[in-house]
Each structure stands twice: as C-alpha cells, then as structure tokens.
N, C-alpha and C positions, 0 to 999 in steps of 0.2 A: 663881641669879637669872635670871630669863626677861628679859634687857636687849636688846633690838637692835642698841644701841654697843656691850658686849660681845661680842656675838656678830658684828660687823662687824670687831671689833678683831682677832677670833680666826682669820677667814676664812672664816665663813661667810656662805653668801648669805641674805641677808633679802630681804622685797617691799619695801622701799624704803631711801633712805639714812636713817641718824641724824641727830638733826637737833639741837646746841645753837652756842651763843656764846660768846666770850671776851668778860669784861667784861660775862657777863651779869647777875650777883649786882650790880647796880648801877643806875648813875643814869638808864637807859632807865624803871626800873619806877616809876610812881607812889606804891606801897604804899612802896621803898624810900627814895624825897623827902621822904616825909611823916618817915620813921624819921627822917632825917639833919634834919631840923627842931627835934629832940629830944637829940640822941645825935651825937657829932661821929664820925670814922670810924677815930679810933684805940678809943674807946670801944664803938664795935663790934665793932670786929675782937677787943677782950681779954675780953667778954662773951659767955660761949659759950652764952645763950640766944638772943643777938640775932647775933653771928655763926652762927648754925645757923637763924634764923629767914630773912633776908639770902640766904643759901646755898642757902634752898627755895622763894625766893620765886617766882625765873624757873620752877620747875617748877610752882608753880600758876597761876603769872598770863601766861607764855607758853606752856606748856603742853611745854617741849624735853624731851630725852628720858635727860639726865645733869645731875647740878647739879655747880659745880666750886666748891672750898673758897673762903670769902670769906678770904681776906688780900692780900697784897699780897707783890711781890718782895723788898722791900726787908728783909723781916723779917730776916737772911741778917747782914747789915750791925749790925743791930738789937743782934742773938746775940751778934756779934763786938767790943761793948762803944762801938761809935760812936756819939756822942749825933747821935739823931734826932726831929724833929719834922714830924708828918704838918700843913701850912699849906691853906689854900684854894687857893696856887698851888701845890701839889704839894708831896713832901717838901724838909727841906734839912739838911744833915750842921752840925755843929758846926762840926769840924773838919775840910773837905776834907781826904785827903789828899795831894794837889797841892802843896798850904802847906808839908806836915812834909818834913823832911831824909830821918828814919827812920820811915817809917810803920810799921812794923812793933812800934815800943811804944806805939801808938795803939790797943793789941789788948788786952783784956781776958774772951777768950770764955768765952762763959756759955748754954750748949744750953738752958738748965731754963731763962733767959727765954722759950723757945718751948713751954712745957706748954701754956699757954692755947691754943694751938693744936689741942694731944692733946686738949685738952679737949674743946672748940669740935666735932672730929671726931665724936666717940665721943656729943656731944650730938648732932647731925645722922643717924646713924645710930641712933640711939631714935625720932627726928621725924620722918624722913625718910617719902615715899609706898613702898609694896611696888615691887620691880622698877625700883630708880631708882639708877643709878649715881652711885658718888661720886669724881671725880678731884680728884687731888691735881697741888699745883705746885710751883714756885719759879720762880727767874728764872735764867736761865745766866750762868757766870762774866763774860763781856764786858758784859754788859747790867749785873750787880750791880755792877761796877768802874765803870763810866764814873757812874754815879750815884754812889760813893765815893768819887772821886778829883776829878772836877767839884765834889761839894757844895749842885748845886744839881734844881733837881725839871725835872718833862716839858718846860718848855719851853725846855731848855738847847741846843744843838747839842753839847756836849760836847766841844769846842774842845778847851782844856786836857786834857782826859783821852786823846784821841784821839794827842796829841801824846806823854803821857806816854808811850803803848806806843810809840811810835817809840824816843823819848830815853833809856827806860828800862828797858829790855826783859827789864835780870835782874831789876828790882824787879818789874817786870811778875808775871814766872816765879814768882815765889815769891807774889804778891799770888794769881793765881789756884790754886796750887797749897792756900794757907788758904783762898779762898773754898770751891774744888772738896770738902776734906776735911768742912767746916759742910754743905753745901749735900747731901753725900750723908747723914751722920746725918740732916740733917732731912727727906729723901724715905724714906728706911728707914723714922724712925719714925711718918710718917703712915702708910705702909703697914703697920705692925703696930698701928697704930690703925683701921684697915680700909678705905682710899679701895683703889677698884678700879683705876684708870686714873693714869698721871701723865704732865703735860706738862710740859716746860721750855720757859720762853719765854726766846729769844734776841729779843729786840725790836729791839736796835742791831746786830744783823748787819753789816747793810748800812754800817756807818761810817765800816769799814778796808778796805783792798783782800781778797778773796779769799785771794790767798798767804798775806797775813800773819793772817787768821782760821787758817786750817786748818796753819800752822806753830804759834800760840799756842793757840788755844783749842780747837779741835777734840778736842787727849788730853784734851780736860776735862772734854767734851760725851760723848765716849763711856764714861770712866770713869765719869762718874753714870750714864751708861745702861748700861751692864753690871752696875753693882751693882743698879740697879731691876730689870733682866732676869732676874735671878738670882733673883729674889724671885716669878716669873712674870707679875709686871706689866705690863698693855701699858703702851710708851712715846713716846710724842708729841712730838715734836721740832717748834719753830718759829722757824726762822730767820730774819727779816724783813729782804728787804731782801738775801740773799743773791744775788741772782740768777743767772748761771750758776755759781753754785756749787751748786746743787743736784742739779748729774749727779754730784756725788762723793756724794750723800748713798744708803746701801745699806743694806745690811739689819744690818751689824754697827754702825751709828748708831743706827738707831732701826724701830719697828715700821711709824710713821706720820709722815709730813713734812703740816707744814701748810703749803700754801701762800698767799704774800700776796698784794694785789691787784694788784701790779706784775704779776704773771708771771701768765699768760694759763693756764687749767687742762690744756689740750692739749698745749700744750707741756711744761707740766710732767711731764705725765704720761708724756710722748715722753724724758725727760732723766733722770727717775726711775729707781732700780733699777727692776723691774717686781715685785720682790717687796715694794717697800716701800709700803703704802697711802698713799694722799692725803687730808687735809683742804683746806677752804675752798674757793673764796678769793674769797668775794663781797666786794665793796667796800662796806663799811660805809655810803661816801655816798649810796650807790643809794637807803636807806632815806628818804634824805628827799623823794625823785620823787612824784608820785602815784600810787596804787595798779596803774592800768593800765602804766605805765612800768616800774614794781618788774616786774609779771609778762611784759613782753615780753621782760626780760632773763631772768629765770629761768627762760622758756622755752628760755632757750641750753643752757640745763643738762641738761634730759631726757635728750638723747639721749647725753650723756656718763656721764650716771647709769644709765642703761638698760645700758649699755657697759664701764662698771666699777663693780665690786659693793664694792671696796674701796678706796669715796669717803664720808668723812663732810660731813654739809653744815655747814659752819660759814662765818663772815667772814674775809679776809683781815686782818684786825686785828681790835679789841675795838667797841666799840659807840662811839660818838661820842655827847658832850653834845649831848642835846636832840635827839636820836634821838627822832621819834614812836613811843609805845607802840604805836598801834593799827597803824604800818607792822611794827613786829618781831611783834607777833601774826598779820599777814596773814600774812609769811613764812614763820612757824614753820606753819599749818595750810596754806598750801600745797602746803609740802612733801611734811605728809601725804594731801593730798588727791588729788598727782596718782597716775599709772598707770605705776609705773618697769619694769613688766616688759619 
C-alpha cells in the first residue's frame, strides 16, 4: 500500500506529515447527521454496511489520509457480558460495578458478541478508496474500568471509580488483568481481519497520580502492545492527560505517543524517548476560531514539522460537538498545502 501514515509509521521520510482525527467517523460530518437522523449509533456500529460507510466517510468528505474503525471503547465491557446501553448522554452500565461486593460474577465473556465488528472490517476493506489505511482500536484498561465501575457515560468525573483503585487495589489487579486479557483478543483479531495501524486510547490518564498509573496499569498497556508488535503492527499509544509522565514512555511502549493539548509539542518532543514518534496535539477548540486565527496557529507547526519527520498531524483529543465542517476541511487541506521540506 503506497500510504504516507504507513510509511510515517515505519520511519520513513515523506514530503509532509499525515494528516487524520480522532473522533473523525462522527458528528463533525454532515453526511454522518443526516445517518444518525435515521439510524441510532448502536445501530450503526452492528451494521457493517453503515458502520464501513461511517468509517470512510471523513476520507471522502475531509479528504485525511487513514480512516479509523467506527466503534466505540466500550465494546470491551460489552463482550464481558455487562448490560449496556448506548443513551444520548453517553453510555450507562446496568450494573456498575462500584455497587457489587464481588464483581467478578458479573462476568459472562462472550468474544463472538464482537464479530459484527470482524464483520464491519472486512466490509470497509471491499469499500474502502485504493492506498487508504485502516486503524484499529480499543480503549485501555484505566479508561475501560472507570466507565465499568462508575456506571455512568462522558460526563462523569469518575469519582467513585478513581476511589475504587485506591480502596481496592487487589480487585483493581485482577479487574484489569480480565479487561487486558478481552482487549488483546480483540486487537489481534481485527488485525487478522486486516486494519494496518492500532491505537489505544487511554482517555483518563490523567485521573490518578502518575505513580500509581505506571504501578497499575502500565504491565497492561505494554502487554497489549507487545502482542500488537508481534504481529508487526504499528502501535499508537494515547495517554491523555498524562503529563510528565510521558518522559517514561519509550520505545518498548509504543511505536508512536500522541500527544494531548495540555502539553505543548516541543516539549513533548524534548521528554519523549527520541526513538518514539509523535502524534497531535492541536487543541480541538481552535476549530471553532475563524479561519485566519485556525491558520496563524498552525503556522506554529511548520517549523516543528519541517524538523521532525516522525510527527503525524492529528488533535490533542477527538473532535468536539459542533465542530465546523468547513473549519476541519480548512485544516485537513492545509496541511497538504503547505511546504514542510
């Protein structure tokens, strides 16, 4: 595949960076508003004409240069037998389990809920445009826990669960050790369903102290990424919210760190192993400025991009509701327009 984000991924130099989004298969795209008018987004995602239509949409209608699998993190949780329900304020768990004594017969795992998934893939790759990469995801163990022991969707602070890892730190041990074991099956077999690229998004990073991430969760974070590796997958680590925690992240972590909008990209780049590439980390709100404003910032970028070859351009997080179309199309053809040699 003649890809520029593969070939970015791999280390080699291209004439400019790659350029997609997290949170782009979504509610930036107009084409996708009109779907979800139709079609709720649990019914998307198990309909692998319209989850593979969803999937290629940001490649035709922003023009980025990878499409990433439409689902959602939480599938993970889904597998593991916990009743969930996708609401307009976000998901919510039947049964936290915060609530139960012994969460652990709250478990019922069942992988073959996630074929629709295999499916969904392997549709997007028939559909797909020539030379257009396909990454795969999930959500990392911290992130898929604080939504399963919470109970409740994105607008929670996760009080309760943040406490639970203090309180509970063998249940902890053993809750992420079930997620880690679900969560690598389901990176494996989208990779032998054929996505090129895989991210893991750590979203709540930033919730616990540093120590206690890289005591709990880190063997968790590298275990999925060593079985991707092994598969010769590039692998995308996004820890949000870590902030100087990202001078431990190296090269036995991950191929490529993204980084978020808190942390400044020089810096990052100054803390980072030097062998491990950089994503982002534009700040999503920028999008809503007006067009001359969007590009005096992005002029900050040039000469960082001129400077390191292995920087993909992406957001410091996903796209924000009501995010202007026409501002994520300026940026996506920006990018290609300028002169990064």
């Amino acid at each position: 595949m003649n890809s520029i984000l593969l070939d970015t991924l791999k280390g080699k130099e291209t004439t400019r960076p790659p350029v997609w989004y997290m949170r782009q298969a979504g509610r930036v795209l107009p084409n996708y508003m009109a779907l979800k008018e139709k079609h709720s987004f649990w019914q998307m995602m198990q309909s692998k004409e319209l989850a593979a239509e969803v999937t290629l949409l940001p490649v035709h209608d922003l023009g980025v240069d990878a499409a990433i699998l439409f689902s959602d993190i939480l599938v993970i949780p889904y597998a593991m037998g916990m009743g969930l329900e996708f609401t307009d304020k976000g998901p919510v768990f039947d049964s936290p389990l915060k609530d139960i004594e012994n969460p652990f017969t709250n478990f019922n795992p069942q992988p073959e809920k996630l074929d629709y998934i295999y499916d969904a893939i392997s549709e997007i790759l028939k559909t797909r445009p020539k030379n257009t990469p396909l990454i795969g995801f999930c959500g990392a163990p911290l992130t898929v826990l604080t939504f399963m022991i919470q109970g409740l969707g994105s607008r929670s602070n996760f009080q309760d669960a943040i406490i639970y890892f203090f309180k509970e730190k063998e249940k902890t041990k053993k809750l992420i050790e079930i997620v880690t074991e679900l969560s690598i099956d389901y990176a494996l077999n989208q990779i032998k369903k054929g996505v090129e690229v895989f991210q893991l998004f750590e979203t709540n990073a930033g919730l616990i102290p540093n120590e206690l991430y890289f005591e709990l969760f880190m063997p968790a974070v590298r275990k999925i990424a060593d079985k991707v590796r092994e598969t010769g997958t590039p692998f995308i680590f996004f820890p949000k919210g870590i902030g100087m925690g990202i001078k431990e992240i190296n090269r036995d972590v991950c191929d490529f760190v993204s980084i978020d909008w808190q942390t400044p990209i020089r810096e990052a780049r100054k803390l980072v192993d030097k062998e491990v590439g950089l994503q982002g980390n534009i700040d999503p709100r920028l999008l809503f400025a007006d067009k001359k404003t969007i590009e005096t910032e992005l002029n900050k970028y040039l000469d960082f991009g001129r400077k390191n070859k292995n920087w993909i351009f992406n957001l410091g997080h996903g796209f924000l509701p009501k995010t202007p179309f026409e501002n994520a199309k300026f940026v996506t053809d920006w990018v290609k327009a300028q002169n990064w040699a």
